[in-house]
C-alpha positions as CSV (number, residue, x, y, z in Angstrom):
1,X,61.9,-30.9,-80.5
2,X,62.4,-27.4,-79.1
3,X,62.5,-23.7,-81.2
4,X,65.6,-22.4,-80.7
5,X,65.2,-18.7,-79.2
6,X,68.1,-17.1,-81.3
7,X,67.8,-18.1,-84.7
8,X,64.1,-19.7,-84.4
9,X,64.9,-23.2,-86.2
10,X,63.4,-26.5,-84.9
11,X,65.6,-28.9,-83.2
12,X,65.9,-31.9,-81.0
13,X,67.4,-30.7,-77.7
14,X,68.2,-34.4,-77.0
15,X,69.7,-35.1,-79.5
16,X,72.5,-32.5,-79.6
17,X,71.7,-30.5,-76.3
18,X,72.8,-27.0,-78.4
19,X,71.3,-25.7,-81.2
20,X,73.2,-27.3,-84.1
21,X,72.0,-24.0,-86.6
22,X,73.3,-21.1,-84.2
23,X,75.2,-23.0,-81.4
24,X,72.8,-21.2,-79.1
25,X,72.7,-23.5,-75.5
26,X,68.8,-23.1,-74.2
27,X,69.0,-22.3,-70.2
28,X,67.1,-24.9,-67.9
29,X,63.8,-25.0,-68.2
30,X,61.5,-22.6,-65.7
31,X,60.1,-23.7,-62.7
32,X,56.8,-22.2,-63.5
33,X,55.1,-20.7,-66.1
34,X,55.7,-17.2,-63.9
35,X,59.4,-17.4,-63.6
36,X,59.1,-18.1,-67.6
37,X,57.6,-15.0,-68.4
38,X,59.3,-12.7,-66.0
39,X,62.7,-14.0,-67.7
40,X,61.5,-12.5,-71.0
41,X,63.1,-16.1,-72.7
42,X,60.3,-18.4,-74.1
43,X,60.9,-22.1,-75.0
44,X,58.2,-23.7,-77.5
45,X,58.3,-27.0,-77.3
46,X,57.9,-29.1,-81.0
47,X,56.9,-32.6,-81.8
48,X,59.3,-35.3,-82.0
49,X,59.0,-37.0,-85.6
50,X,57.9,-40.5,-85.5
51,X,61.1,-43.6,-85.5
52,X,63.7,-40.1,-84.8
53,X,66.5,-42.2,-82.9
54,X,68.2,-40.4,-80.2
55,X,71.7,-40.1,-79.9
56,X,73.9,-38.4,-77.4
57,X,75.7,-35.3,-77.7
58,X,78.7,-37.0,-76.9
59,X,78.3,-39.4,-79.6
60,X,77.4,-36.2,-82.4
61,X,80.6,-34.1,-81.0
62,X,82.6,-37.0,-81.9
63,X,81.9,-36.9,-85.5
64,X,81.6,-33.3,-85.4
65,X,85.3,-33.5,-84.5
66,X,86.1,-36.4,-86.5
67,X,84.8,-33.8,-89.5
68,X,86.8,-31.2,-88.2
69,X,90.2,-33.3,-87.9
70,X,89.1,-34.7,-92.2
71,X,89.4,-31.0,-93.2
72,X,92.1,-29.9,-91.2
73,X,93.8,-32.8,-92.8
74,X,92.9,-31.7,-96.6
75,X,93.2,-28.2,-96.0
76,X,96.8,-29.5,-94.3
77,X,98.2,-31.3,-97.9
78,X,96.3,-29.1,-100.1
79,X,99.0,-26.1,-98.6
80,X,101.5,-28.5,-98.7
81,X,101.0,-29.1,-102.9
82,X,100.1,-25.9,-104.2
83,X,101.6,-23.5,-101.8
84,X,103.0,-20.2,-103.5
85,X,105.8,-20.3,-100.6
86,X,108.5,-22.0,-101.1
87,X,109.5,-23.4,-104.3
88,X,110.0,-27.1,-104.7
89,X,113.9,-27.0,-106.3
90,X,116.0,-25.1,-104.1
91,X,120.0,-24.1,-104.7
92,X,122.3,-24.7,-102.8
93,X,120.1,-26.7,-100.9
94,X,119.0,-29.6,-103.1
95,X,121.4,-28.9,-105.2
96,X,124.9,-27.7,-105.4
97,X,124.7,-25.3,-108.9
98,X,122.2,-23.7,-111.0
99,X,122.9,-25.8,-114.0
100,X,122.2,-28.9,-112.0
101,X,118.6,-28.2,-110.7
102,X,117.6,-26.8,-114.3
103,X,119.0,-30.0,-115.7
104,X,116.3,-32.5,-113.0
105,X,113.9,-29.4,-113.5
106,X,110.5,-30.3,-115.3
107,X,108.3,-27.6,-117.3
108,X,106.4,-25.4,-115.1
109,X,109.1,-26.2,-112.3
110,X,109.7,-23.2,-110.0
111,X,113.7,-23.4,-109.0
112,X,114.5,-20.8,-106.1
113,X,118.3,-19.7,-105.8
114,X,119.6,-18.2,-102.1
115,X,121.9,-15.2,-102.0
116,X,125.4,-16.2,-102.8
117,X,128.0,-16.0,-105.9
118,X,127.3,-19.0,-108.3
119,X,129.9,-18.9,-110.7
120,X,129.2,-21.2,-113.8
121,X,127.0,-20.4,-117.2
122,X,123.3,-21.9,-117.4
123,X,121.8,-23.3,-120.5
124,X,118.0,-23.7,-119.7
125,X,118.0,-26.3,-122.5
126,X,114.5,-25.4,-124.0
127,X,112.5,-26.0,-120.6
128,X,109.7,-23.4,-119.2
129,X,111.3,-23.3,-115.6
130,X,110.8,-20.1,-113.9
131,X,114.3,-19.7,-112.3
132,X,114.5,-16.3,-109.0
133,X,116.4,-15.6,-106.4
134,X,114.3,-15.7,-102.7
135,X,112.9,-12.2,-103.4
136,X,113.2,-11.2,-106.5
137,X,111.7,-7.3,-105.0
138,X,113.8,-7.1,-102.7
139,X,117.1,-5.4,-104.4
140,X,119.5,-6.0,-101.9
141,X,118.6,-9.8,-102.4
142,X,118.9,-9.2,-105.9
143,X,122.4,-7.3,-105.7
144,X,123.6,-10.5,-103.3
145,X,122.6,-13.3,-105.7
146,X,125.1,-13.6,-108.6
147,X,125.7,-15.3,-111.7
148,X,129.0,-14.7,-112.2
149,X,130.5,-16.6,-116.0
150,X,133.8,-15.6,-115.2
151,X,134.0,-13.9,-118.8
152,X,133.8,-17.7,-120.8
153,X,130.6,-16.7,-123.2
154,X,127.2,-16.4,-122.8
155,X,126.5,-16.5,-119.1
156,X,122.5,-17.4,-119.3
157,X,122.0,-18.8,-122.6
158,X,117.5,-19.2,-124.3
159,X,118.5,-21.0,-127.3
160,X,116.9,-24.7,-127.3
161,X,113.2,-23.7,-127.9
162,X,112.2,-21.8,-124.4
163,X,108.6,-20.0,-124.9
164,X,108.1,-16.7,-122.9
165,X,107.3,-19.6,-120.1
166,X,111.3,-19.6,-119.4
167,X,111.9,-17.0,-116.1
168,X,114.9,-15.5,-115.0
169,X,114.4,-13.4,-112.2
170,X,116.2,-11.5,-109.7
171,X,119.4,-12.1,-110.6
172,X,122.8,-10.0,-110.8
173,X,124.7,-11.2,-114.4
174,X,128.5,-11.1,-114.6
């Protein structure tokens, strides 16, 4: 066991060749006990505890990197699940009208709509969707994504129940 001369903490240079607290890597050792002092760097060397089995460095980075590549991973599909980007519901791309990704929406469902003219009437049939264009602050984007009802009644129609959990949002009504 050595002291580590950055962040003084005990640890087995043997073992992991680095200090495993501060990543601090301890220069050789001096050929004398001059050359020691003249370097202004002192090494203190610590006693071993009894049955300590020695591994390699090698053999530690692996599962340092093994580690790594586990969180990487999670942090990976955790993004993938709850990620505020995209939605998960997109129109035209999943599907081909508004009306048809509400209807295989579920509540809470997030249903993003790209700039074009969708002409049709929506009914969002007493679900808590939230239902925007790509930016909804953006009003050019808002301006270029239409609901156009042709003039047949009620163009987007909140009559089956919807709490204040039903969105509509940037969106041009004709």
């Amino acid at each position: 066991m050595i002291r580590c001369q950055n962040c003084d903490m005990n640890y087995d240079e043997e073992e992991y060749g680095f200090c495993p607290y501060c990543g601090h890597v301890p220069e050789g050792e001096p050929d004398s006990e001059e050359e020691s002092l003249s370097s202004g760097k002192e090494t203190t060397p610590v006693e071993t505890a009894p049955g300590k089995d020695k591994k390699t460095v090698k053999g530690k980075l692996k599962y340092v990197f093994i580690g790594l590549a586990l969180v990487i991973a999670g942090a990976a599909l955790f993004l993938a699940f709850f990620s505020s980007g995209e939605a998960g519901v997109t129109v035209p791309d999943q599907y081909s009208t508004i009306q048809e990704a509400i209807d295989a929406a579920e509540d809470g469902d997030e249903i993003v709509v790209q700039v074009g003219v969708y002409r049709e009437n929506i009914d969002f049939r007493g679900k808590d969707i939230i239902l925007r264009s790509t930016d909804p602050d953006d009003p050019k984007v808002v301006s270029e994504t239409i609901i156009d009802g042709g003039g047949s009644g009620t163009v987007v129609s909140f009559r089956s129940g919807e709490t204040e959990g039903a969105v509509l949002n940037g969106f041009t009504i004709t």
